[in-house]
N, CA and C atoms as a LAMMPS dump frame, in Angstrom:
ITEM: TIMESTEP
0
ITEM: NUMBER OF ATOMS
180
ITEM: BOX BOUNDS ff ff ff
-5.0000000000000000e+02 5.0000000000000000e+02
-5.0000000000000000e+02 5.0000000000000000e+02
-5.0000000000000000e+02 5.0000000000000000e+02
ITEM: ATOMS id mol type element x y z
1 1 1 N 232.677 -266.617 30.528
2 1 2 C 233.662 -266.754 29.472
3 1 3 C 234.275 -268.144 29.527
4 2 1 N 234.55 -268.195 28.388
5 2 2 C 235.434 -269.709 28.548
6 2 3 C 236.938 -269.95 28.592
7 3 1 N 237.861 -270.827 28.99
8 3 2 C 238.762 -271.02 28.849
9 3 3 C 240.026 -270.156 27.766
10 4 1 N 238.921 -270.394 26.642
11 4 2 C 239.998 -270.014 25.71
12 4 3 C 239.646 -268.679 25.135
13 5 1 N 238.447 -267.639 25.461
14 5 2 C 238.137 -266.851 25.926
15 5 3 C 239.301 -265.647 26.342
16 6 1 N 239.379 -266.271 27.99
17 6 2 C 240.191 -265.84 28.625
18 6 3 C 241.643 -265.603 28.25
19 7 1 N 242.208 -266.892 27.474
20 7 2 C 243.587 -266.618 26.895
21 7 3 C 243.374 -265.807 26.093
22 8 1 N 243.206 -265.597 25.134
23 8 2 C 242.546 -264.676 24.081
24 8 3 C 242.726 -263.452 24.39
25 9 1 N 242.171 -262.95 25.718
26 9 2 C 242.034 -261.742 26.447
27 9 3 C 243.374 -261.399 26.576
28 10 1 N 244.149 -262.271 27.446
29 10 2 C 245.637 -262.524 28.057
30 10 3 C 246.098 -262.473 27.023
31 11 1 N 246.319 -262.886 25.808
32 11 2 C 247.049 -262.542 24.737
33 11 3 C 247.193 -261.499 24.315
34 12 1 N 246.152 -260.746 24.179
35 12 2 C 245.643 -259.628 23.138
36 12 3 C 246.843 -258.373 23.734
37 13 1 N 246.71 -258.953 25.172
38 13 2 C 247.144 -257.579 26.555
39 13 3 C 248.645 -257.251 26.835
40 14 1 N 249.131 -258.947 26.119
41 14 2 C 250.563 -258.932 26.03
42 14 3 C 250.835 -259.648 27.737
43 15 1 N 250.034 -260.793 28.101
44 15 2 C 250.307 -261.305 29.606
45 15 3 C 250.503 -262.143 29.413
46 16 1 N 251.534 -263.007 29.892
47 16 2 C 252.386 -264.211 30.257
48 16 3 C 251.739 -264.831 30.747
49 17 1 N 251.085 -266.263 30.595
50 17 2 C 251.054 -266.891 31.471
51 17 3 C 251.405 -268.689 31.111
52 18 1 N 251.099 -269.453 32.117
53 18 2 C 250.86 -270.805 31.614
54 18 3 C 250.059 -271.686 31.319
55 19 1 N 250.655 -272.512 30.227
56 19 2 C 248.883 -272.704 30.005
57 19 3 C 248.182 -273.657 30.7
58 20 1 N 249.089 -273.949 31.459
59 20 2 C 248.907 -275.339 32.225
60 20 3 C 247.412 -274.541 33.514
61 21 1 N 247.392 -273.156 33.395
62 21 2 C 246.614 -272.902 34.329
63 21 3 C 245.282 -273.321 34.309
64 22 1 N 244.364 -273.249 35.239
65 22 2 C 242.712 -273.806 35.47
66 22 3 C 242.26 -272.183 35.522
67 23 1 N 240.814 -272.609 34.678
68 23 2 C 240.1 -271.376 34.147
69 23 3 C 239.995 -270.36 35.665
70 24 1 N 240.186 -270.328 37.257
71 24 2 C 239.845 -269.519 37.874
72 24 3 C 241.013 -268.726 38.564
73 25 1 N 242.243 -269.452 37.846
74 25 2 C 243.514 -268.598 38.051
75 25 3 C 243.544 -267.732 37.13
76 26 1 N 243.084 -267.837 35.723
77 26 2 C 243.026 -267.068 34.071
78 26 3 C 242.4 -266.411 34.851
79 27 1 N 241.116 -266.388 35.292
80 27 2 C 240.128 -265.198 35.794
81 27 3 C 240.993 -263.949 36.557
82 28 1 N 241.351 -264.4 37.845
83 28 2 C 242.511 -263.413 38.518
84 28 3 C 243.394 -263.044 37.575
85 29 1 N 243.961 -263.245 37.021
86 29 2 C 244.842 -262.919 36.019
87 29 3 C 244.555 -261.761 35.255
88 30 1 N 243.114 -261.636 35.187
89 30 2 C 242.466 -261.084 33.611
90 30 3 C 241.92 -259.795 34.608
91 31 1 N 241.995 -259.858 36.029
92 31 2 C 241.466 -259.009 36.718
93 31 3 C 242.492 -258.643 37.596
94 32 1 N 243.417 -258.981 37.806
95 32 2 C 244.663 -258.211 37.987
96 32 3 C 245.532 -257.176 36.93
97 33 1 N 245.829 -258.217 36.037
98 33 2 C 246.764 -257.624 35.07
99 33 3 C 245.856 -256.842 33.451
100 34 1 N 244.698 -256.954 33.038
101 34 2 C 243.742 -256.335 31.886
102 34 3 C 243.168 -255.334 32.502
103 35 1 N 241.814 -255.59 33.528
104 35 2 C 240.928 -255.099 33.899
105 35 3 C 241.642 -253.135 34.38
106 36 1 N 242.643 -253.258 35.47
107 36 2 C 243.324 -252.115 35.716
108 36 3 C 243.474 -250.983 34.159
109 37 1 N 244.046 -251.979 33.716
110 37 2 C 244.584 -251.083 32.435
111 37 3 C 243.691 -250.835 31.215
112 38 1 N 242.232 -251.496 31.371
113 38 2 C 241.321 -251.375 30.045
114 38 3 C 240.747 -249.627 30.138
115 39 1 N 240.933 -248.957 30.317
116 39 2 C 240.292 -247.796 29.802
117 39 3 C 241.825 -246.984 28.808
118 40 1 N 242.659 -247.402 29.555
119 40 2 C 244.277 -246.861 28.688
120 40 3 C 243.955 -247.744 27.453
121 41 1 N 243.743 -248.768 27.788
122 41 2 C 243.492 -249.779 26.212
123 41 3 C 242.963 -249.183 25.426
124 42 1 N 241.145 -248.714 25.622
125 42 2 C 240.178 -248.497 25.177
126 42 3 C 240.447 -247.212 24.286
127 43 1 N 241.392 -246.413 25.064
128 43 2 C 241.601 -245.146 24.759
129 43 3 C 242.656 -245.211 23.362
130 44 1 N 243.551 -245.781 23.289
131 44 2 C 243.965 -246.355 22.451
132 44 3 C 243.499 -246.455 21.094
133 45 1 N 242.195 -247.467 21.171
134 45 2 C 242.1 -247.64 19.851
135 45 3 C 240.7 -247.128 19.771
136 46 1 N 240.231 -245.621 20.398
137 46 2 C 239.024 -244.542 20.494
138 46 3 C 239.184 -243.705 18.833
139 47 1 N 240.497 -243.737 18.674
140 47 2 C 240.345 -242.764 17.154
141 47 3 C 240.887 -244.013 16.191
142 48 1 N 240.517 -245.237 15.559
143 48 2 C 240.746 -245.75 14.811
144 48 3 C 239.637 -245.669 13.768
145 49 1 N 239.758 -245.105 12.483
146 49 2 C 239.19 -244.874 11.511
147 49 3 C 239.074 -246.476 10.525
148 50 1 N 238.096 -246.79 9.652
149 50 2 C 238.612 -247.485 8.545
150 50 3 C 239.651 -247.056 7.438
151 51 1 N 239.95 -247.653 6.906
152 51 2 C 240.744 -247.242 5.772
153 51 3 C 240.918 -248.444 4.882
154 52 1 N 241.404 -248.061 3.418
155 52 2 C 241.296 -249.186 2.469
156 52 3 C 242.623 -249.383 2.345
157 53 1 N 244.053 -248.256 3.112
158 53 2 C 244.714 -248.858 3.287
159 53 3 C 245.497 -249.826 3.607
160 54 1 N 246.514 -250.496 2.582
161 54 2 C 247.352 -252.094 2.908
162 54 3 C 246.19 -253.352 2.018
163 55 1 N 244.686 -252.927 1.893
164 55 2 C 243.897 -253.284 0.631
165 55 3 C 244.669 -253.751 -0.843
166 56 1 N 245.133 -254.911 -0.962
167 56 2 C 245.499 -255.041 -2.595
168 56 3 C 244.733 -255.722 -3.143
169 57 1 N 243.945 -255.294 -4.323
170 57 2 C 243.422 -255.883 -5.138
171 57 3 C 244.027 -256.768 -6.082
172 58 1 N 243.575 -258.406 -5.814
173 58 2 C 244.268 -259.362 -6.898
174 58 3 C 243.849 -259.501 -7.96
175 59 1 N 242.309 -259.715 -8.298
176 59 2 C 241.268 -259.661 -9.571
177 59 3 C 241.132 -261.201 -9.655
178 60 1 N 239.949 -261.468 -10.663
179 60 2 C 239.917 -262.26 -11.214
180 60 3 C 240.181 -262.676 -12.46
C-alpha cells in the first residue's frame, strides 16, 4: 500500500494521527488501531442495500 493509501484507511476509521508520520509508523497504526476492529466494521456495512434514495434528478 502506499502512503496515502494508508491515510485513507486511518481516515475512513476515525484515527488521529500525524501527518508528519513515515509510511512504517502508518503501518503499526493501521494494525493496531483498524485491523482489531475490521470485522465490527465489516459487520456494519453487511446489510447495506442500494437505493435511489437522496437521487435528485436535475434534467436537461
Amino acid at each position: 500500500m502506499k502512503w496515502s493509501d494508508l491515510r485513507k484507511v486511518l481516515i475512513e476509521h476515525g484515527v488521529e494521527f500525524n501527518l508528519a508520520l513515515k509510511k512504517p509508523e502508518l503501518v503499526n497504526l493501521v494494525k493496531e488501531r483498524v485491523l482489531p476492529n475490521l470485522v465490527e466494521y465489516k459487520a456494519n456495512f453487511a446489510n447495506v442495500k442500494p437505493s435511489s434514495e437522496g437521487i435528485i434528478f436535475v434534467g436537461f
